[in-house]
C-alpha positions as CSV (number, residue, x, y, z in Angstrom):
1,X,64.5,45.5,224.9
2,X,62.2,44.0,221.9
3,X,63.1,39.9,221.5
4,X,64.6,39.3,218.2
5,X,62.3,37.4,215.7
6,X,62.5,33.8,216.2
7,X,63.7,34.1,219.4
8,X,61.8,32.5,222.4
9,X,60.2,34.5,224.8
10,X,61.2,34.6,227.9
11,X,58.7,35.5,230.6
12,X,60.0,38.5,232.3
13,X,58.3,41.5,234.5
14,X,55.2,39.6,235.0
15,X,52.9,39.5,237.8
16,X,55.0,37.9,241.3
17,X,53.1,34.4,242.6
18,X,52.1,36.4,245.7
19,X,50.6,39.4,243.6
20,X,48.4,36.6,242.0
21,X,47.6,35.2,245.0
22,X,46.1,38.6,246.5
23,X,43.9,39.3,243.4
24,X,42.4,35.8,243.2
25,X,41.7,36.0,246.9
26,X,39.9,39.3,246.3
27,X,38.0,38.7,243.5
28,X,36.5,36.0,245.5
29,X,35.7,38.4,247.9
30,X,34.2,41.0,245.6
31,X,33.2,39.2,242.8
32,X,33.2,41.7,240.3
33,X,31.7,41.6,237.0
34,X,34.7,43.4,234.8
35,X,37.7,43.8,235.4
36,X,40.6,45.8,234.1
37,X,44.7,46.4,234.3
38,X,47.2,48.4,232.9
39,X,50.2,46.7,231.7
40,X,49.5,43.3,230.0
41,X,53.3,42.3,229.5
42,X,53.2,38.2,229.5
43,X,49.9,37.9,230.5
44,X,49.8,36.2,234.3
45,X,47.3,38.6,235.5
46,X,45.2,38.6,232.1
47,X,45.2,34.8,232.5
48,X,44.2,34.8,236.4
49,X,41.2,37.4,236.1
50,X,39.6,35.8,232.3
51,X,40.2,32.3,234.0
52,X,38.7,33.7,237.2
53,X,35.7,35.0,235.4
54,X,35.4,31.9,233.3
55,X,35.0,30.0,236.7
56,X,32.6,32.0,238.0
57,X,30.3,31.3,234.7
58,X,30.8,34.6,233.4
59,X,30.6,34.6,229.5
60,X,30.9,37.7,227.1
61,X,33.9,40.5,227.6
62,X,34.6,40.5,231.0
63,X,38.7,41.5,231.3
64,X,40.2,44.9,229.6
65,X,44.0,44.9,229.5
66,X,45.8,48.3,228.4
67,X,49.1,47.8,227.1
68,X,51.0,50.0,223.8
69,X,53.6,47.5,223.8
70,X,52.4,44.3,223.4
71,X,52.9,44.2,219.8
72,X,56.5,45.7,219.5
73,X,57.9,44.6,222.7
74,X,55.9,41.9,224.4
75,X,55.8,39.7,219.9
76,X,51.8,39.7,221.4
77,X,52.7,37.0,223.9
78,X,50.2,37.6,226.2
79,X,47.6,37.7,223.4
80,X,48.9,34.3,222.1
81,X,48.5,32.9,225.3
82,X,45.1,33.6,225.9
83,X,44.1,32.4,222.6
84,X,46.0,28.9,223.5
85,X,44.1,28.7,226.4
86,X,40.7,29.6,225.2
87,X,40.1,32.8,227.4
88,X,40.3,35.9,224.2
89,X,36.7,35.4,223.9
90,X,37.0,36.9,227.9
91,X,39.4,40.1,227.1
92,X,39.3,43.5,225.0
93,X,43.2,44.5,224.4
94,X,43.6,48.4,224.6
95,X,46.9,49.0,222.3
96,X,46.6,53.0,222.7
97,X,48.4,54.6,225.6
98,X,46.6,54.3,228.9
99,X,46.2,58.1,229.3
100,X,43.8,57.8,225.5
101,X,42.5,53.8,226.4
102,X,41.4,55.1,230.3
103,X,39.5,58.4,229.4
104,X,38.0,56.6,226.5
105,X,36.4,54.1,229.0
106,X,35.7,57.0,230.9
107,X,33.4,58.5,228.1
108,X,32.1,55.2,227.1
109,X,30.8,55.3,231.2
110,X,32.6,51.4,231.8
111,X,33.0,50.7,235.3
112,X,34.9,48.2,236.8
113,X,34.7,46.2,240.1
114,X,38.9,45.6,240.1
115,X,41.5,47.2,239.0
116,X,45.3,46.2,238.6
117,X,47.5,49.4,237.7
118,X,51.2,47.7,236.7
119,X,51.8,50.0,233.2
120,X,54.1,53.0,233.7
121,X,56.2,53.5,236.8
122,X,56.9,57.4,235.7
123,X,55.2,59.8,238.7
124,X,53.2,61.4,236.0
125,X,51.7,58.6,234.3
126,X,51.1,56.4,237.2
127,X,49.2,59.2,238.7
128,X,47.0,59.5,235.8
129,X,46.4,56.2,235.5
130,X,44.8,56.6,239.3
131,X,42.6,59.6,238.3
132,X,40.9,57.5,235.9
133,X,41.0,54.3,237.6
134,X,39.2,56.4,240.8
135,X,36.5,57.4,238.2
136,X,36.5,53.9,236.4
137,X,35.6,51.8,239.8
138,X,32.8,51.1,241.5
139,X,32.0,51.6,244.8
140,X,33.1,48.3,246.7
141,X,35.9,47.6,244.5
142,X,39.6,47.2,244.4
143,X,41.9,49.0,243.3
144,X,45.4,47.4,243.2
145,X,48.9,49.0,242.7
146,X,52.0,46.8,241.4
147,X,55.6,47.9,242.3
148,X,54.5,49.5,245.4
149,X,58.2,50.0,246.1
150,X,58.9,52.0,243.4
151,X,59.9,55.6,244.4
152,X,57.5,57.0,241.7
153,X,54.8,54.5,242.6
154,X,54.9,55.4,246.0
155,X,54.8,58.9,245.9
156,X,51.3,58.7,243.9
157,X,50.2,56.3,247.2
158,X,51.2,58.6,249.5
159,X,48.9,61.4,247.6
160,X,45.9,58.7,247.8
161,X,46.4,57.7,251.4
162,X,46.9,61.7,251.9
163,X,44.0,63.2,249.7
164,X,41.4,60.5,249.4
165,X,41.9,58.7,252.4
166,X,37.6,59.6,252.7
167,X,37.2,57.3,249.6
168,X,39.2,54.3,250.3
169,X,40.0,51.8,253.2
170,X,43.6,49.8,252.8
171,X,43.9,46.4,253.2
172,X,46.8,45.1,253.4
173,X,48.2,41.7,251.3
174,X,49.9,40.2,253.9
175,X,47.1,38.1,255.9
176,X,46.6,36.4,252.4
177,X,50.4,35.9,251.1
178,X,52.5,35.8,254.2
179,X,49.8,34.5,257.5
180,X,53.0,34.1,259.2
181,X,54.2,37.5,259.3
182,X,53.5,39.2,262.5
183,X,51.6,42.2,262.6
184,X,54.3,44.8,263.6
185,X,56.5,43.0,260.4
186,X,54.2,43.6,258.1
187,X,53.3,47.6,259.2
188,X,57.0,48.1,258.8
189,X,57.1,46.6,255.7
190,X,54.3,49.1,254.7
191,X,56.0,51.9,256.3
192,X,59.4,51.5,254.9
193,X,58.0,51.5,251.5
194,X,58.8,47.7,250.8
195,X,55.5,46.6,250.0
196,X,55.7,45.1,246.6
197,X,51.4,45.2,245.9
198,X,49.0,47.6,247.6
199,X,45.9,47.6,248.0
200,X,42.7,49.7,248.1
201,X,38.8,49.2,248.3
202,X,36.6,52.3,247.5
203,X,34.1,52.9,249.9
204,X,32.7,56.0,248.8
205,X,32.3,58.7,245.9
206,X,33.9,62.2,247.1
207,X,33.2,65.6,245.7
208,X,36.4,67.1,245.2
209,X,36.7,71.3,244.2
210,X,39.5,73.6,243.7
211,X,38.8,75.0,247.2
212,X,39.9,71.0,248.7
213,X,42.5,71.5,250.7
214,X,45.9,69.8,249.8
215,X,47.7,67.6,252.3
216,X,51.0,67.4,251.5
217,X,52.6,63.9,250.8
Protein backbone atom coordinates (compact mmCIF):
# COMPACT_ATOMS: atom_id res chain seq x y z
CA UNK A 1 0.00 0.00 0.00
CA UNK A 2 1.37 3.64 -1.14
CA UNK A 3 2.72 5.66 2.28
CA UNK A 4 0.62 8.65 2.93
CA UNK A 5 2.35 12.02 2.19
CA UNK A 6 4.29 13.18 5.05
CA UNK A 7 4.50 9.98 6.37
CA UNK A 8 7.96 8.38 7.06
CA UNK A 9 9.07 5.55 5.19
CA UNK A 10 9.51 2.62 6.55
CA UNK A 11 11.90 0.20 4.93
CA UNK A 12 9.99 -2.82 4.02
CA UNK A 13 10.57 -5.73 1.30
CA UNK A 14 14.12 -4.85 0.79
CA UNK A 15 17.01 -7.02 0.06
CA UNK A 16 17.62 -9.70 3.46
CA UNK A 17 21.40 -9.04 5.06
CA UNK A 18 22.31 -12.47 3.70
CA UNK A 19 21.05 -11.75 0.08
CA UNK A 20 23.58 -8.78 0.24
CA UNK A 21 26.05 -10.64 1.52
CA UNK A 22 26.03 -13.24 -1.50
CA UNK A 23 26.07 -10.50 -4.21
CA UNK A 24 28.99 -8.47 -2.70
CA UNK A 25 30.81 -11.80 -2.40
CA UNK A 26 30.22 -12.43 -6.10
CA UNK A 27 30.81 -9.39 -7.57
CA UNK A 28 34.21 -9.73 -6.04
CA UNK A 29 34.46 -12.80 -7.77
CA UNK A 30 33.35 -11.68 -11.12
CA UNK A 31 33.90 -8.21 -11.16
CA UNK A 32 31.61 -7.13 -13.63
CA UNK A 33 31.42 -3.92 -15.35
CA UNK A 34 27.43 -3.24 -15.20
CA UNK A 35 25.19 -4.42 -13.44
CA UNK A 36 21.39 -4.61 -13.35
CA UNK A 37 18.13 -5.64 -11.08
CA UNK A 38 14.59 -5.63 -11.27
CA UNK A 39 12.76 -4.35 -8.38
CA UNK A 40 14.43 -1.21 -6.85
CA UNK A 41 11.96 -0.94 -3.72
CA UNK A 42 14.19 0.87 -0.79
CA UNK A 43 17.20 0.62 -2.55
CA UNK A 44 19.65 -1.97 -0.37
CA UNK A 45 20.80 -3.69 -3.47
CA UNK A 46 21.03 -0.36 -5.67
CA UNK A 47 23.21 0.94 -2.80
CA UNK A 48 25.51 -2.36 -2.48
CA UNK A 49 26.24 -2.75 -6.36
CA UNK A 50 26.75 1.55 -7.21
CA UNK A 51 28.85 1.54 -3.86
CA UNK A 52 30.48 -1.74 -5.08
CA UNK A 53 31.30 -0.19 -8.29
CA UNK A 54 32.35 3.06 -6.80
CA UNK A 55 35.05 0.88 -4.89
CA UNK A 56 36.20 -0.74 -7.55
CA UNK A 57 37.04 2.87 -9.29
CA UNK A 58 34.39 2.52 -11.69
CA UNK A 59 33.03 5.92 -12.74
CA UNK A 60 30.20 6.62 -15.44
CA UNK A 61 26.67 4.50 -15.41
CA UNK A 62 27.49 1.38 -14.11
CA UNK A 63 23.92 0.10 -12.15
CA UNK A 64 20.39 -0.15 -14.07
CA UNK A 65 17.51 -0.64 -11.63
CA UNK A 66 13.89 -1.45 -13.21
CA UNK A 67 11.18 -0.51 -10.99
CA UNK A 68 7.27 1.12 -12.24
CA UNK A 69 6.69 1.81 -8.77
CA UNK A 70 9.13 3.77 -7.29
CA UNK A 71 7.39 6.92 -7.82
CA UNK A 72 3.76 5.96 -6.68
CA UNK A 73 4.61 3.39 -4.11
CA UNK A 74 8.15 3.36 -3.02
CA UNK A 75 7.69 8.30 -2.58
CA UNK A 76 11.18 7.61 -4.82
CA UNK A 77 12.99 6.42 -1.61
CA UNK A 78 15.43 4.53 -3.14
CA UNK A 79 16.24 7.36 -5.65
CA UNK A 80 16.59 9.84 -2.62
CA UNK A 81 18.90 7.61 -1.10
CA UNK A 82 21.26 7.35 -3.59
CA UNK A 83 21.35 10.95 -4.25
CA UNK A 84 22.11 11.40 -0.24
CA UNK A 85 24.78 9.22 -0.61
CA UNK A 86 26.46 10.36 -3.74
CA UNK A 87 26.04 7.09 -5.91
CA UNK A 88 23.03 8.55 -8.79
CA UNK A 89 25.76 9.62 -10.83
CA UNK A 90 26.37 5.41 -10.76
CA UNK A 91 22.57 4.33 -11.67
CA UNK A 92 20.04 4.72 -14.73
CA UNK A 93 16.31 4.14 -13.06
CA UNK A 94 14.03 2.30 -15.61
CA UNK A 95 10.24 3.50 -14.51
CA UNK A 96 8.56 1.43 -17.48
CA UNK A 97 7.57 -2.14 -16.76
CA UNK A 98 10.34 -4.61 -16.92
CA UNK A 99 8.77 -6.55 -19.86
CA UNK A 100 9.18 -2.74 -22.10
CA UNK A 101 12.66 -1.62 -19.82
CA UNK A 102 14.37 -5.39 -20.47
CA UNK A 103 13.65 -5.78 -24.33
CA UNK A 104 14.62 -2.20 -24.74
CA UNK A 105 18.12 -3.07 -23.30
CA UNK A 106 17.81 -5.91 -25.39
CA UNK A 107 17.64 -3.74 -28.66
CA UNK A 108 20.02 -1.23 -27.38
CA UNK A 109 22.53 -4.66 -27.19
CA UNK A 110 23.48 -3.79 -23.07
CA UNK A 111 24.97 -6.57 -21.49
CA UNK A 112 25.46 -7.14 -18.01
CA UNK A 113 27.90 -9.13 -15.97
CA UNK A 114 25.11 -9.50 -12.77
CA UNK A 115 21.89 -9.66 -12.62
CA UNK A 116 19.49 -9.47 -9.48
CA UNK A 117 15.72 -10.39 -10.55
CA UNK A 118 13.43 -9.39 -7.23
CA UNK A 119 10.44 -7.31 -9.38
CA UNK A 120 7.32 -9.41 -9.96
CA UNK A 121 6.64 -12.78 -8.21
CA UNK A 122 3.58 -13.57 -10.84
CA UNK A 123 4.87 -17.06 -12.92
CA UNK A 124 4.41 -15.09 -16.09
CA UNK A 125 6.37 -12.13 -15.41
CA UNK A 126 9.14 -13.58 -13.48
CA UNK A 127 9.65 -15.85 -16.39
CA UNK A 128 10.02 -13.09 -18.71
CA UNK A 129 12.11 -11.29 -16.78
CA UNK A 130 14.54 -14.55 -17.11
CA UNK A 131 14.20 -14.66 -20.94
CA UNK A 132 15.70 -11.34 -21.16
CA UNK A 133 17.97 -11.50 -18.39
CA UNK A 134 19.43 -14.96 -20.23
CA UNK A 135 19.87 -12.62 -23.37
CA UNK A 136 21.07 -9.52 -21.22
CA UNK A 137 24.20 -11.45 -19.53
CA UNK A 138 27.32 -12.23 -20.39
CA UNK A 139 28.96 -15.31 -20.47
CA UNK A 140 30.60 -15.69 -16.89
CA UNK A 141 28.08 -13.79 -15.09
CA UNK A 142 25.44 -14.16 -12.49
CA UNK A 143 22.34 -14.36 -12.53
CA UNK A 144 20.53 -14.08 -9.16
CA UNK A 145 16.86 -14.87 -8.18
CA UNK A 146 15.19 -13.29 -4.91
CA UNK A 147 12.29 -15.12 -3.21
CA UNK A 148 13.48 -18.33 -4.30
CA UNK A 149 10.73 -19.80 -2.09
CA UNK A 150 8.07 -18.40 -3.73
CA UNK A 151 5.81 -20.91 -5.46
CA UNK A 152 5.74 -18.85 -8.68
CA UNK A 153 9.44 -18.09 -8.40
CA UNK A 154 10.24 -21.50 -8.19
CA UNK A 155 8.37 -22.95 -10.79
CA UNK A 156 10.40 -20.54 -13.39
CA UNK A 157 13.78 -22.25 -11.59
CA UNK A 158 12.69 -25.47 -12.03
CA UNK A 159 12.20 -24.62 -15.98
CA UNK A 160 15.98 -23.19 -15.85
CA UNK A 161 17.49 -26.03 -13.95
CA UNK A 162 15.23 -28.29 -16.38
CA UNK A 163 15.81 -26.54 -19.89
CA UNK A 164 19.00 -24.67 -19.76
CA UNK A 165 20.82 -26.64 -17.34
CA UNK A 166 23.61 -26.60 -20.65
CA UNK A 167 23.94 -22.77 -20.08
CA UNK A 168 24.29 -22.40 -16.37
CA UNK A 169 26.18 -24.02 -13.31
CA UNK A 170 24.39 -23.33 -9.75
CA UNK A 171 26.19 -22.22 -6.94
CA UNK A 172 24.70 -22.31 -4.10
CA UNK A 173 24.66 -19.18 -1.22
CA UNK A 174 25.22 -21.07 1.61
CA UNK A 175 29.19 -21.56 1.83
CA UNK A 176 29.06 -17.57 1.81
CA UNK A 177 26.04 -16.77 4.32
CA UNK A 178 25.74 -19.84 6.56
CA UNK A 179 29.70 -21.80 6.54
CA UNK A 180 28.23 -23.57 9.24
CA UNK A 181 25.54 -25.36 7.65
CA UNK A 182 26.49 -28.78 6.75
CA UNK A 183 26.32 -29.92 3.34
CA UNK A 184 23.34 -32.40 3.49
CA UNK A 185 21.35 -29.14 5.41
CA UNK A 186 21.86 -26.93 2.95
CA UNK A 187 20.88 -29.55 -0.26
CA UNK A 188 17.59 -30.04 1.66
CA UNK A 189 17.08 -26.56 2.05
CA UNK A 190 17.47 -26.37 -1.78
CA UNK A 191 15.35 -29.34 -2.37
CA UNK A 192 12.53 -28.40 -0.20
CA UNK A 193 12.16 -25.14 -1.96
CA UNK A 194 13.25 -22.99 1.11
CA UNK A 195 16.11 -21.32 -0.38
CA UNK A 196 15.41 -17.62 -0.03
CA UNK A 197 18.29 -16.43 -3.00
CA UNK A 198 19.45 -18.59 -5.97
CA UNK A 199 21.95 -18.48 -7.81
CA UNK A 200 23.27 -18.97 -11.42
CA UNK A 201 26.48 -18.33 -13.47
CA UNK A 202 26.22 -18.68 -17.36
CA UNK A 203 28.67 -20.67 -18.78
CA UNK A 204 27.68 -20.83 -22.25
CA UNK A 205 25.37 -19.41 -25.12
CA UNK A 206 22.89 -22.25 -26.31
CA UNK A 207 20.97 -22.39 -29.57
CA UNK A 208 17.60 -23.12 -28.70
CA UNK A 209 14.73 -24.03 -31.80
CA UNK A 210 11.25 -25.05 -31.83
CA UNK A 211 12.38 -28.64 -32.41
CA UNK A 212 14.30 -28.47 -28.41
CA UNK A 213 12.81 -30.86 -26.62
CA UNK A 214 10.82 -29.79 -23.44
CA UNK A 215 11.64 -31.30 -20.03
CA UNK A 216 8.94 -31.04 -17.98
CA UNK A 217 9.37 -29.12 -14.64
Amino acid sequence: MPVAEGEPMRPHSTSTPNNLTALAHWFEVIRPQRTLETGLGCGASATLFCELHRRAGQGGVRHHAVDPLQRDLWRDCALRHLQAEGLSAGLVHHAQPSDQALPGLVALGERFGLIYLDGSHLFEEVFVDFYYAHQLLEIGGLLAFDDSAHPHVGKVLRFLRRNFADAYEEHSPYPVTRPDWPAWRRTLARRLGRQQLTLFRKVREVERTWLQTLRQF
